[in-house]
DRENDO-1510 file (C-alpha; in Angstrom, 1 decimal, always signed):
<recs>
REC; n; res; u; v; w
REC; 1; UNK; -16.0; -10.7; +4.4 .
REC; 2; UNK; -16.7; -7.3; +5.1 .
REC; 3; UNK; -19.3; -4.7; +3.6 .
REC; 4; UNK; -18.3; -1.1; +4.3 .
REC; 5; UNK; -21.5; +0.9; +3.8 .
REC; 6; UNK; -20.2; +4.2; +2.5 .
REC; 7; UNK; -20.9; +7.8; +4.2 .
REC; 8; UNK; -20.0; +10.5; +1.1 .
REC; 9; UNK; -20.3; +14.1; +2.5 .
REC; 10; UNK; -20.6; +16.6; +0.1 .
REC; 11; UNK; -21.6; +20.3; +1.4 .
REC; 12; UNK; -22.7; +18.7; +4.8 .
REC; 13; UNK; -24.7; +16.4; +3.4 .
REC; 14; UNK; -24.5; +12.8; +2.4 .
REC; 15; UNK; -24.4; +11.8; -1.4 .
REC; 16; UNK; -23.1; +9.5; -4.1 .
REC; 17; UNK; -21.2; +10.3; -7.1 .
REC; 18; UNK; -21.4; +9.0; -10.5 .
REC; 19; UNK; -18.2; +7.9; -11.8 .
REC; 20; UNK; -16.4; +9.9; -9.2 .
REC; 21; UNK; -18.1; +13.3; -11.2 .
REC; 22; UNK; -18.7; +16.1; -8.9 .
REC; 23; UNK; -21.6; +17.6; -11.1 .
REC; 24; UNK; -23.0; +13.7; -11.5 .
REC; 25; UNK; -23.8; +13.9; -7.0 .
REC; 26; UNK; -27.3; +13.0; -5.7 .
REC; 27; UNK; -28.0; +13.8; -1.9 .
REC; 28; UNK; -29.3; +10.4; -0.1 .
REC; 29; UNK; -29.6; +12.3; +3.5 .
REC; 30; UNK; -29.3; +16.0; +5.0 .
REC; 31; UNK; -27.4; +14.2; +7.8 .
REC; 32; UNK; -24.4; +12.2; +7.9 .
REC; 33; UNK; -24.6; +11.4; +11.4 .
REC; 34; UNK; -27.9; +9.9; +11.0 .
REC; 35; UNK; -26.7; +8.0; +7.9 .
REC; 36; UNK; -23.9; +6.5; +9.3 .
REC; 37; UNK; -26.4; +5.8; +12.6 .
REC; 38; UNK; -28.6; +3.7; +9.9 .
REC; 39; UNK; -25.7; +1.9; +8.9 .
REC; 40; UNK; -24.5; +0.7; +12.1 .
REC; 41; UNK; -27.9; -0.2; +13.4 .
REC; 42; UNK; -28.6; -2.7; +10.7 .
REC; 43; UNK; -25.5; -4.3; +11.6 .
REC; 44; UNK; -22.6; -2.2; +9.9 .
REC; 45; UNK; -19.3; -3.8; +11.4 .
REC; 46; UNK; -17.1; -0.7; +9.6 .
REC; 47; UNK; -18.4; +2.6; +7.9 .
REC; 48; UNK; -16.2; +3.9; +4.9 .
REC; 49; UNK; -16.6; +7.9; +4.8 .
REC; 50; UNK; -15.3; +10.0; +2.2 .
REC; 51; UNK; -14.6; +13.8; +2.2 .
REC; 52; UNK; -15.7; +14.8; -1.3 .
REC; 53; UNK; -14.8; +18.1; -0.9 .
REC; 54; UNK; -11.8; +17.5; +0.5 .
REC; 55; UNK; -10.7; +15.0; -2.2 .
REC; 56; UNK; -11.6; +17.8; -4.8 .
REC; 57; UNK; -10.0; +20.9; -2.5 .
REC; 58; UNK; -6.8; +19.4; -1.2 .
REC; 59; UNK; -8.1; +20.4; +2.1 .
REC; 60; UNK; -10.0; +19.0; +5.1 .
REC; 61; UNK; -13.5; +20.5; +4.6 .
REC; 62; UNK; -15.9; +17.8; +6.8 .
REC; 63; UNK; -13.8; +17.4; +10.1 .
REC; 64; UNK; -16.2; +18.2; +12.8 .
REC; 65; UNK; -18.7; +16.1; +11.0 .
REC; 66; UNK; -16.5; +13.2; +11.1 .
REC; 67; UNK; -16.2; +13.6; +14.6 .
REC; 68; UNK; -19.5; +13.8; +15.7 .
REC; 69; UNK; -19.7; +10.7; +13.5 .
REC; 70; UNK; -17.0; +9.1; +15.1 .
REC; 71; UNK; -18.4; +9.9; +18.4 .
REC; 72; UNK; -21.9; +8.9; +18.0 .
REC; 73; UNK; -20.8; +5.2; +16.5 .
REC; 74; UNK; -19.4; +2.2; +18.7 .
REC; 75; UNK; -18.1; +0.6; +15.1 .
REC; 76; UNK; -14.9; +1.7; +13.8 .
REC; 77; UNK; -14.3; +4.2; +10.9 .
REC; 78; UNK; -12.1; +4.3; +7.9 .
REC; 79; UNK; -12.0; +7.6; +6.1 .
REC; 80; UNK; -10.3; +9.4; +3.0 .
REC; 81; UNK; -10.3; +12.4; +1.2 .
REC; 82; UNK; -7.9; +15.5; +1.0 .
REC; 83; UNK; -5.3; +13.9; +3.8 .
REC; 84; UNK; -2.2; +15.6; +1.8 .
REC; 85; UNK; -0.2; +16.2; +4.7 .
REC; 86; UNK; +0.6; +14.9; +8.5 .
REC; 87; UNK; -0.9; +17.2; +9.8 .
REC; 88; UNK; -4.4; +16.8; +8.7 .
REC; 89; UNK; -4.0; +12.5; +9.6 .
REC; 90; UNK; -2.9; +13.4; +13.0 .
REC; 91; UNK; -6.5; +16.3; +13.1 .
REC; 92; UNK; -8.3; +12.8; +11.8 .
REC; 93; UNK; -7.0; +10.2; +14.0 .
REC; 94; UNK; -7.2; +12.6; +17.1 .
REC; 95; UNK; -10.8; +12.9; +16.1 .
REC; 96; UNK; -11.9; +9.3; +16.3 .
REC; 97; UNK; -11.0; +7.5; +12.7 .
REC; 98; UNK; -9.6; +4.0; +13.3 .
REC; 99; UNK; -7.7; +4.1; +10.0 .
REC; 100; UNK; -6.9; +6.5; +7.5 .
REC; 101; UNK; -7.2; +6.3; +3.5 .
REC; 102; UNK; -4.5; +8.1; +1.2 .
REC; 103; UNK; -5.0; +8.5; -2.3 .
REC; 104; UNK; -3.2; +11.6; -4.2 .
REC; 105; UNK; -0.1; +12.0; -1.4 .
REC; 106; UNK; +0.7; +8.0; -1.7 .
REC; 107; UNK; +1.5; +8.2; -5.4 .
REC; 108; UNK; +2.9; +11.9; -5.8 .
REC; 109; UNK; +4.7; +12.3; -2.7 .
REC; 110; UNK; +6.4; +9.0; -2.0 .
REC; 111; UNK; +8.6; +10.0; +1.0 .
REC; 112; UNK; +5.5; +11.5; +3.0 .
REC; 113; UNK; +3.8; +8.3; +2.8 .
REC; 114; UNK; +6.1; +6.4; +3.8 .
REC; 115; UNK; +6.9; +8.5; +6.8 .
REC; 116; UNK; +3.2; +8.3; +7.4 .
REC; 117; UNK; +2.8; +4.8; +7.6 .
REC; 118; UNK; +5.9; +4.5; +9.9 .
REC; 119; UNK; +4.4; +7.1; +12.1 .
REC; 120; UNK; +0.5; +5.0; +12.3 .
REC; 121; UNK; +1.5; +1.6; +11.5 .
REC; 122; UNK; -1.2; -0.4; +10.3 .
REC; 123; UNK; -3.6; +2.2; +10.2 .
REC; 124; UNK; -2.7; +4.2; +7.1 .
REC; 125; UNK; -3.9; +2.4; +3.6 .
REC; 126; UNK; -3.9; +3.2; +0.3 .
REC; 127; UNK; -6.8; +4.0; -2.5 .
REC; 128; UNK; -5.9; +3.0; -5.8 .
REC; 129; UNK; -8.1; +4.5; -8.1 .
REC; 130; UNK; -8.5; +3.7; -12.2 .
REC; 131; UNK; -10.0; +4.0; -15.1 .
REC; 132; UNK; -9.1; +1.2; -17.6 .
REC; 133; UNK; -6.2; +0.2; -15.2 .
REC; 134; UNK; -4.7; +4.1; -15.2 .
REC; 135; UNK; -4.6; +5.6; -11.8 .
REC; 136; UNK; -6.2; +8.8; -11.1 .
REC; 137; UNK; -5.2; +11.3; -8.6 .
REC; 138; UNK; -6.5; +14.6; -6.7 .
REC; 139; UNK; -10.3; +13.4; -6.5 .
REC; 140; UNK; -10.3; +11.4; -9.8 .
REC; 141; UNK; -9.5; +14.2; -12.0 .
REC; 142; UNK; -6.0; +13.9; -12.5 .
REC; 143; UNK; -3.7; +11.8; -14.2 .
REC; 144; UNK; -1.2; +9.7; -12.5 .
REC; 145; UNK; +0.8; +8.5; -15.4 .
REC; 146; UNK; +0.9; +5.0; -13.4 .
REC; 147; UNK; -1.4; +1.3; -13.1 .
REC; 148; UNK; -1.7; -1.0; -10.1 .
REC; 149; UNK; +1.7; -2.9; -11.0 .
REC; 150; UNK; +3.9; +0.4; -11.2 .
REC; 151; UNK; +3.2; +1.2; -7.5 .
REC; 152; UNK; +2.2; -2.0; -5.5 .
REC; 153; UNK; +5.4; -2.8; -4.6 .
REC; 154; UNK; +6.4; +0.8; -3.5 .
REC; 155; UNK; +3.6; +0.6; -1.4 .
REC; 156; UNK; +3.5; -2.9; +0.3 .
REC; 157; UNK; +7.0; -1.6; +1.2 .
REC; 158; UNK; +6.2; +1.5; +2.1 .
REC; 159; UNK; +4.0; +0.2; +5.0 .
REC; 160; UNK; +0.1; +0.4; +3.6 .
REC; 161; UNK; -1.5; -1.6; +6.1 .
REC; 162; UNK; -4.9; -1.8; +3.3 .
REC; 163; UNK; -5.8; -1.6; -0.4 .
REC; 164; UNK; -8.9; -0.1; -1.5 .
REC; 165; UNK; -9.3; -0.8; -5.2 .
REC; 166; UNK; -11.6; +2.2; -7.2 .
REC; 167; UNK; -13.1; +1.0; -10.3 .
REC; 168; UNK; -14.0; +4.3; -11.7 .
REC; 169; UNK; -15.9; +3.6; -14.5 .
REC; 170; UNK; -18.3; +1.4; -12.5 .
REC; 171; UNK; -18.3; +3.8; -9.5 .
REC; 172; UNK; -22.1; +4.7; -8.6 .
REC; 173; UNK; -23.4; +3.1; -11.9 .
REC; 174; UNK; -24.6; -0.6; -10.4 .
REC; 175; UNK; -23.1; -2.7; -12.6 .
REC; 176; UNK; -21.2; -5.1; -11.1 .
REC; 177; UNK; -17.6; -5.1; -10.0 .
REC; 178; UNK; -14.5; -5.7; -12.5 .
REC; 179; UNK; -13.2; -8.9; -11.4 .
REC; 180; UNK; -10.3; -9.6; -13.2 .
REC; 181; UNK; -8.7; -6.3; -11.8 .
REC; 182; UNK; -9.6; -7.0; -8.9 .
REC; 183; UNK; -8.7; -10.6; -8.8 .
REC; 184; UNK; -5.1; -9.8; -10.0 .
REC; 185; UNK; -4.4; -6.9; -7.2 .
REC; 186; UNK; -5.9; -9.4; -4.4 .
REC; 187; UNK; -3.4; -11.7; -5.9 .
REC; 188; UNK; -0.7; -9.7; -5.9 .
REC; 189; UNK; -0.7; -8.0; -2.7 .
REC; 190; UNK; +0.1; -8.7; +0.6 .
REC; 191; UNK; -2.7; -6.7; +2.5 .
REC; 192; UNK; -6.2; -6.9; +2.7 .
REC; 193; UNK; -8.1; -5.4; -0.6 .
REC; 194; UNK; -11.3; -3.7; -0.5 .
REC; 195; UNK; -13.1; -3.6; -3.9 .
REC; 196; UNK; -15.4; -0.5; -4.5 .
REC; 197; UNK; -17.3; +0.6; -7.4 .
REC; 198; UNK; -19.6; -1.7; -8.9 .
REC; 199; UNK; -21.1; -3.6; -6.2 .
REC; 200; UNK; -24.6; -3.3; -6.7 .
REC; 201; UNK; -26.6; -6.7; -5.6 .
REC; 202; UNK; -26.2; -9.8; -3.6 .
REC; 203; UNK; -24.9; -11.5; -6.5 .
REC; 204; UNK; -22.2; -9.1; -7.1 .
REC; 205; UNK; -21.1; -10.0; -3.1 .
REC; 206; UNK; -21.5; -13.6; -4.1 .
REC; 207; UNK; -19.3; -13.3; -6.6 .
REC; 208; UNK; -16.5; -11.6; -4.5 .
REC; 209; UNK; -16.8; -13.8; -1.5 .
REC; 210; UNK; -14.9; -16.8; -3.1 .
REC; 211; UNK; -11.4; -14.5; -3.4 .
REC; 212; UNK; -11.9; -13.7; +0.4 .
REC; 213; UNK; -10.8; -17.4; +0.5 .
REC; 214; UNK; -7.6; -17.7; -2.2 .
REC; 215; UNK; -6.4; -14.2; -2.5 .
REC; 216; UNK; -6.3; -10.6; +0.0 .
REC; 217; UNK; -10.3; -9.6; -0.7 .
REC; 218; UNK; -11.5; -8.4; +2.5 .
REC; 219; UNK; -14.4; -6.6; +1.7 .
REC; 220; UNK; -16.6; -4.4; -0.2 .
REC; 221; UNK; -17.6; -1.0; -0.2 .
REC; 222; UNK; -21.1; -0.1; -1.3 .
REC; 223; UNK; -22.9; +3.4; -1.0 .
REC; 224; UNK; -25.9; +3.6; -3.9 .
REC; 225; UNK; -26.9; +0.5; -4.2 .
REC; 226; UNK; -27.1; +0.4; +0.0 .
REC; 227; UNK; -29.5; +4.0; -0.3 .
REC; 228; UNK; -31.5; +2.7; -3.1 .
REC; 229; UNK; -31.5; -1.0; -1.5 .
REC; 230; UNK; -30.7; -2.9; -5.1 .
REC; 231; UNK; -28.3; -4.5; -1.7 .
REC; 232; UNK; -30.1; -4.3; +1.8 .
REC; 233; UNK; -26.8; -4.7; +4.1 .
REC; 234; UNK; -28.6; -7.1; +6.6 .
REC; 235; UNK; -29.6; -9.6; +4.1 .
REC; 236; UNK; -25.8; -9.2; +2.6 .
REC; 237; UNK; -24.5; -10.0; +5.7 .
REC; 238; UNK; -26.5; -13.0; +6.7 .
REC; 239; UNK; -25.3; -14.9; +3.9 .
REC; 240; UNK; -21.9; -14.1; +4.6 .
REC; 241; UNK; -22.2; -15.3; +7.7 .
REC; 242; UNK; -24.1; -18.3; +6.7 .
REC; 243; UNK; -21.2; -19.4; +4.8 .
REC; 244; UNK; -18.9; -20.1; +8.2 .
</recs>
């Protein structure tokens, strides 16, 4: 099992939203780079960066600072936010990101997806974000007029080579992760899942890490309860690894 601590970046800076809310952001460093330095020196194995701004814009706003995080970091990154077109994944990719998270582009513009994933297989995943099982689009502000079991098949197909499962409602607000979702898209799909949103303590990872063993779980991402320690990564991980 994996825990992806999460690098936000927000007008150069690292925060963490509330429930995806742009207004709802509290800044946990000045410096990405040095946040995403933390992170892989207490034992990070991936780092999970978002570009707020571009998730909210449409547009790539944070490029050169995901470079110079890719380039200071010997652990692979995953990033999304604002990749609308091949032409921004290609700037991304050439920049240092292992693998590449699509969100509004995967469930609006089918055929560009798909194209996408043929052109970086197994490195282009999808984020499936909800509120109440309804997906959201352009940053979590949009409907998508779709749930989970309208477009998992589409996308399986497609080529997503990951799943990262939003729980919107839990997102930044510690309170524990929404299993049965969860449990049913790990189920259901044929490609790793990574739950986000919700995971706040130890407990909440000890609850996940028995579907690492029956369904697609792979992981968990965690961003506020990592800054404000409610989870301290190092100890997360030891008892992962203490299971075998």
């Amino acid at each position: 099992m994996i825990i992806f601590p999460a690098v936000d970046i927000k007008d150069g800076k690292a925060v963490r939203l509330k429930q995806g809310l742009a207004h709802e952001s509290t800044v946990f460093s000045p410096d990405p780079v040095a946040a995403a330095l933390a992170w892989q020196n207490q034992g990070a194995r991936w780092l999970h960066v978002i570009d707020l701004d571009g998730a909210f814009d449409g547009e790539p706003k944070s490029r050169a600072l995901v470079q110079a995080i890719c380039r200071s970091l010997n652990i692979p990154v995953q990033l999304g936010g604002g990749i609308r077109n091949k032409e921004t994944a290609a700037a991304y990719l050439e920049a240092g990101v292992q693998r590449l998270i699509i969100g509004t582009m995967a469930l609006e513009e089918p055929a560009l997806f798909a194209e996408l994933c043929a052109l970086y297989p197994g490195r282009i995943g999808v984020s499936l974000d909800a509120v109440g099982g309804a997906l959201k689009t352009k940053g979590w502000v949009a409907d998508a007029g779709l749930t989970v079991d309208d477009v998992l098949p589409r996308l399986l197909h497609d080529g997503a080579a990951f799943i990262i499962y939003t729980d919107i409602e839990r997102d930044g607000m510690q309170t524990g992760v929404n299993m049965p979702a969860l449990q049913h898209l790990a189920t259901a799909s044929t490609v790793p899942v990574i739950a986000a949103g919700g995971v706040a303590t130890l407990r909440d990872v000890q609850n996940l890490y028995p579907l690492t063993k029956s369904t697609q779980l792979q992981g968990a991402i965690s961003g506020r309860a990592l800054y404000e320690n409610t989870l301290n990564l190092t100890e997360a991980m030891q008892w992962i690894d203490a299971q075998g």
